[in-house]
N, C-alpha and C positions, 0 to 999 in steps of 0.2 A: 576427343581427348578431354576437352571441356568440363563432360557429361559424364566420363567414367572418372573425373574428379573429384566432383560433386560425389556421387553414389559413392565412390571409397568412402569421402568424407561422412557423408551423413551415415552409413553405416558404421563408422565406429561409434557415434554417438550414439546409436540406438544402442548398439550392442552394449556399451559403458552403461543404459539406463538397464537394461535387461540384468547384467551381469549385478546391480543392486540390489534390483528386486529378490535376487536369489539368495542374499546375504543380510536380507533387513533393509530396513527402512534407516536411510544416513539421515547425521544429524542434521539440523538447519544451517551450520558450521561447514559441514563437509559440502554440503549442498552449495550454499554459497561458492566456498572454490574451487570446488567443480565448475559451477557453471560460469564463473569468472576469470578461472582458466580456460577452458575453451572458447569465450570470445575471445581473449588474448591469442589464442593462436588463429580464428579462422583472422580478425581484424589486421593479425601482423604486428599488434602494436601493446605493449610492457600495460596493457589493465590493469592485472594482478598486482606488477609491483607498488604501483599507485592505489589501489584499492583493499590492500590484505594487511598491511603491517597494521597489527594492535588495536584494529578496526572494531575486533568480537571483547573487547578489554575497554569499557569507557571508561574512561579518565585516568586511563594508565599515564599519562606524563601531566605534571600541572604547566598550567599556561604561559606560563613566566619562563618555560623551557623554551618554547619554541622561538627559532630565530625567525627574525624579520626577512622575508623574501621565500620561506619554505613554504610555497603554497601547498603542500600536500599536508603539511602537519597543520597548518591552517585550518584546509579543510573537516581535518579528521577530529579536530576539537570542537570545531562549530557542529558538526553532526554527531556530538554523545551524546547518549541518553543515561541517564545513570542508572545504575543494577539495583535494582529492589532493598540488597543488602548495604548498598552504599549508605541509604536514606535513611535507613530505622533507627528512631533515636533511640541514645542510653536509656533502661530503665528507670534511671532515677531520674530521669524527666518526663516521665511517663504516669509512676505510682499516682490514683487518686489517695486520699488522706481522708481513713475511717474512723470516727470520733467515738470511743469506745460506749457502753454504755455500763452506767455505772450503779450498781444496785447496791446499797447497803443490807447490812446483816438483819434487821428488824422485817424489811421489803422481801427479801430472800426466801424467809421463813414464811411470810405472806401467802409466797406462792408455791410451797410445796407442792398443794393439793391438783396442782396443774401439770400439765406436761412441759411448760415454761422451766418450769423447775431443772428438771433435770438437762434441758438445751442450757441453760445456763452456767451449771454445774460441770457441762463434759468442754464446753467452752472455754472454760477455767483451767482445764489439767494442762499440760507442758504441750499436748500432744494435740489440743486445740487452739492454742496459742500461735501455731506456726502452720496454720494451712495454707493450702497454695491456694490461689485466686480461684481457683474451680470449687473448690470444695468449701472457700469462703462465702461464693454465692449459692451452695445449698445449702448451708448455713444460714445463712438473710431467707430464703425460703422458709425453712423449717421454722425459725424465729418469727416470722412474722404471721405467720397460719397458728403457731402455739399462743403470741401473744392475743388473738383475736379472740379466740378460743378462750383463754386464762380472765380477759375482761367481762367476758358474757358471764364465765363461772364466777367471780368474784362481785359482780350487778346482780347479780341473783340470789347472791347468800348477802347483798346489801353491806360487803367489806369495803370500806372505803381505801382499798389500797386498787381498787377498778382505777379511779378518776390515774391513779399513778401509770397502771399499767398502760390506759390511754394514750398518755404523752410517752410513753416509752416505742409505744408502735408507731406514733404520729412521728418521731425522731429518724425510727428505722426503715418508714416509708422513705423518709425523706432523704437518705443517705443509700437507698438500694441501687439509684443508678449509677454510682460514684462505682460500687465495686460491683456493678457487670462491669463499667467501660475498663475495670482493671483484671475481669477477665480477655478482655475483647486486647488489651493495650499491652499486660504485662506477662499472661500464662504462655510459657514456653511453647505448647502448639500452636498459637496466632502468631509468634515470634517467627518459628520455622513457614508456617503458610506463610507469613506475608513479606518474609524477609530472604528464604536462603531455599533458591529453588538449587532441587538436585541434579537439575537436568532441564535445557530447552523442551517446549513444548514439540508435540506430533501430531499429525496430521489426524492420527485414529491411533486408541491404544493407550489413551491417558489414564496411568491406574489412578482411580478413584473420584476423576474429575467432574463428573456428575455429579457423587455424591457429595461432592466438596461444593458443591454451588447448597442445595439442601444445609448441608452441615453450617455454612457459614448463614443461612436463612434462620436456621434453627437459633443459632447463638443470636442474633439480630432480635428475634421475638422473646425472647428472655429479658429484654430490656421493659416489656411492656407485662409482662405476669408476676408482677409484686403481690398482686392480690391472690392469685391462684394457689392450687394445692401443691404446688410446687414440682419440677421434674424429676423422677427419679434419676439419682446422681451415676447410675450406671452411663443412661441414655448420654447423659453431658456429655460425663468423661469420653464416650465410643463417637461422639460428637466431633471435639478437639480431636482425637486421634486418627477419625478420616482426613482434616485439616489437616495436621502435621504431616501425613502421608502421603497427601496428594500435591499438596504446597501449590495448591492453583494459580492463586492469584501471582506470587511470584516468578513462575512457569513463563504466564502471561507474559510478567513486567519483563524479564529478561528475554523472553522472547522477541517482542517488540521493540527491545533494547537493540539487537544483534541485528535483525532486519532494516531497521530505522541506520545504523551506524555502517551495513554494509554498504546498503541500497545506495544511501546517500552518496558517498564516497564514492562508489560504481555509475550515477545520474552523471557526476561531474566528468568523467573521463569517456565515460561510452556515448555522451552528447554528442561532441565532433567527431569522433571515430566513425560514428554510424554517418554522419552528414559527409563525411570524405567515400563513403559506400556510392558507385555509378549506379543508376538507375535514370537513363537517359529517356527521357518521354515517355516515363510509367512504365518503363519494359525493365522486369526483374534481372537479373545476374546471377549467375552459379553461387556467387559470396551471398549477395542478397539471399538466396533462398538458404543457405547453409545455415545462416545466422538465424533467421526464421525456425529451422528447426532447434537449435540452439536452444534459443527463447522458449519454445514451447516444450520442450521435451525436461527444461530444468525451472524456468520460471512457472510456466504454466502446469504441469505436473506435479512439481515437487514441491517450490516455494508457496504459490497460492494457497493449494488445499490447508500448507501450515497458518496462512492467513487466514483462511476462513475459517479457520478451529478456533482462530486466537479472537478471531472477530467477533463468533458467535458466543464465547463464554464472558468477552467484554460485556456483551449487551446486557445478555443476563446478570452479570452482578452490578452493572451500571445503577439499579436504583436502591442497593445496599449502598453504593459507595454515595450516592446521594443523600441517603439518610442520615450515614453517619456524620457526613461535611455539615451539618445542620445539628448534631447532637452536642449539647453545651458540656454533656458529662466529659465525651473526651477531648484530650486534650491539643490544645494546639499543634506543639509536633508533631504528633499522629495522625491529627489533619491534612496538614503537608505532605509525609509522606505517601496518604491514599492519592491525595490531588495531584502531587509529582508525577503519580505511574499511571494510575487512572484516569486521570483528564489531561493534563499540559502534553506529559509522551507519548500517550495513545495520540493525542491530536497530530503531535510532531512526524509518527509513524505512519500515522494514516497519508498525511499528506506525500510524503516520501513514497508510498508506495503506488498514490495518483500518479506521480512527478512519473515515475519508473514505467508505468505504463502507459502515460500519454508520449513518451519518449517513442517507446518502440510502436504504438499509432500511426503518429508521425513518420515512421519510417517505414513501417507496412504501406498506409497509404499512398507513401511517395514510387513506392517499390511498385504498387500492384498484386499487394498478397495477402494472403488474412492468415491470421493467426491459429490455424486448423491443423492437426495432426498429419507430421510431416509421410 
């Protein structure tokens, strides 16, 4: 009776994984209570209800809510991670501040005979007055290749208006990386990447996530090509817009957000649940093995693989986020918010997700069963 227990059991669960497969790939949401409602039912014991409220929602109540002795809302505040969108500061604490440069009418006239000239002059109109931070750093490009250019021409026809143009380029070297880090800090597509994913990440099927690792490498190295001929601004702009499309890094953040806030909340309640499971002198149990397939058919199948997508795009943009933590252009709060999600909760997540499986170790172990498809 036991035995055709078990087998009822563990066949609905396959069938439940099966009948996914055939509909897509569930969110890391769904996945989640799926597999948190099914230990609640093989364990016998209320998981879910201690594990599920407002768990995928951090910092859905402030602190100052919770009463004294509700150890579950306790819990569920100590295990938030904040949303990528939580952390991003306002823009106007963001803007660097570009100190215009300032030509008079005699200097102007100087430099007709350059290409200077006329970067100057389309600068001037209404319609270059209000560029967006992309278009302002090909701008700084264009400017600073034309003023090079306009010095050589003006030392050679022996115009003493060179020595001028000199310090005008020595000004807008010096002020070039102020506005990358305000394309990096304030252009609406690093806004969208780094702040408001549209959707948890997936296991496989990330649109554009690759490229979004490049594209964000790309904008990185633009910090360091003041001197160059500068990129054509198609390439930029199709740059940004893989970014905004793919929203990687926030993907990430909220991912590891949702993971770190379930797990956690699930570590605290499936602890003793599992330690209340017989396994007398290493010899398994019908429960024990159910729960085993359990774990593997939802942890190990479905949650993992989303960890190891999210782990392996961590790495690779781990030494952008290094760079940046280290760049004096931008600014503080943007600092923060990279080191929030990229270093403090990645670390918070990683360990939560050790915690999760040195839990079920422990129980395997004591069981006499490994973690192999049921």
């Amino acid at each position: 009776m036991h035995r055709h227990k078990r087998m009822r059991l563990a066949g609905v669960v396959i069938a439940l994984g099966l009948l996914q497969g055939c509909f897509g790939a569930p969110s890391i949401n769904d996945t989640m209570d799926e597999y948190t409602t099914r230990l609640s039912r093989v364990l016998e014991s209320p998981l879910a209800e201690a594990a599920l409220p407002d768990a995928s929602l951090p910092n859905s109540a402030p602190a100052d809510e919770t009463l004294e002795g509700e150890a579950h809302s306790t819990l569920q505040l100590d295990a938030t991670l904040a949303l990528p969108s939580q952390t991003y500061p306002s823009l106007t604490a963001l803007g660097n501040k570009v100190t215009a440069l300032n030509i008079n009418i005699r200097e102007f006239y100087a430099i007709q005979d350059c290409e200077l000239g006329r970067i100057v002059a389309e600068r001037n109109t209404a319609l270059g007055k209000t560029q967006l931070p992309s278009q302002r750093l090909q701008y700084e490009h264009q400017l600073l290749n034309a003023l090079a250019k306009c010095e050589t021409t003006l030392k050679e026809a022996q115009n003493r208006t060179a020595a001028t143009v000199a310090e005008w380029r020595k000004q807008k070297r010096s002020q070039y990386m102020n506005v990358w880090a305000n394309v990096v800090q304030t252009s609406s597509e690093m806004k969208l990447g780094l702040s408001m994913a549209s959707s948890p990440l997936q296991a496989n099927g990330n649109k554009d996530a690759k490229a979004s690792v490049s594209a964000l490498n790309f904008i990185n190295g633009l910090a360091k090509t003041a001197q160059s001929q500068g990129v054509v601004e198609y390439e930029l702009e199709q740059q940004l817009q893989i970014i905004a499309s793919s929203r990687l890094p926030a993907k990430l953040w909220q991912t590891q957000a949702i993971l770190n806030n379930r797990l956690a909340l699930l570590n605290q309640v499936l602890a003793p649940a599992l330690n209340d499971v017989k396994c007398e002198n290493g010899t398994n149990s019908d429960k024990a093995t159910i729960l085993r397939n359990v774990f593997y058919l939802y942890f190990i199948e479905e949650i993992q693989p989303i960890a190891s997508t999210l782990n392996s795009y961590h790495y690779q943009l781990q030494p952008l986020w290094e760079q940046w933590a280290e760049n004096t252009a931008l600014s503080v709060p943007f600092k923060a918010h990279i080191r929030t999600h990229a270093v403090d909760n990645f670390t918070q997540y990683s360990a939560t997700m050790k915690a999760h499986v040195t839990l079920w170790q422990n129980f395997l172990g004591r069981c006499n069963l490994s973690p192999t498809a049921p």
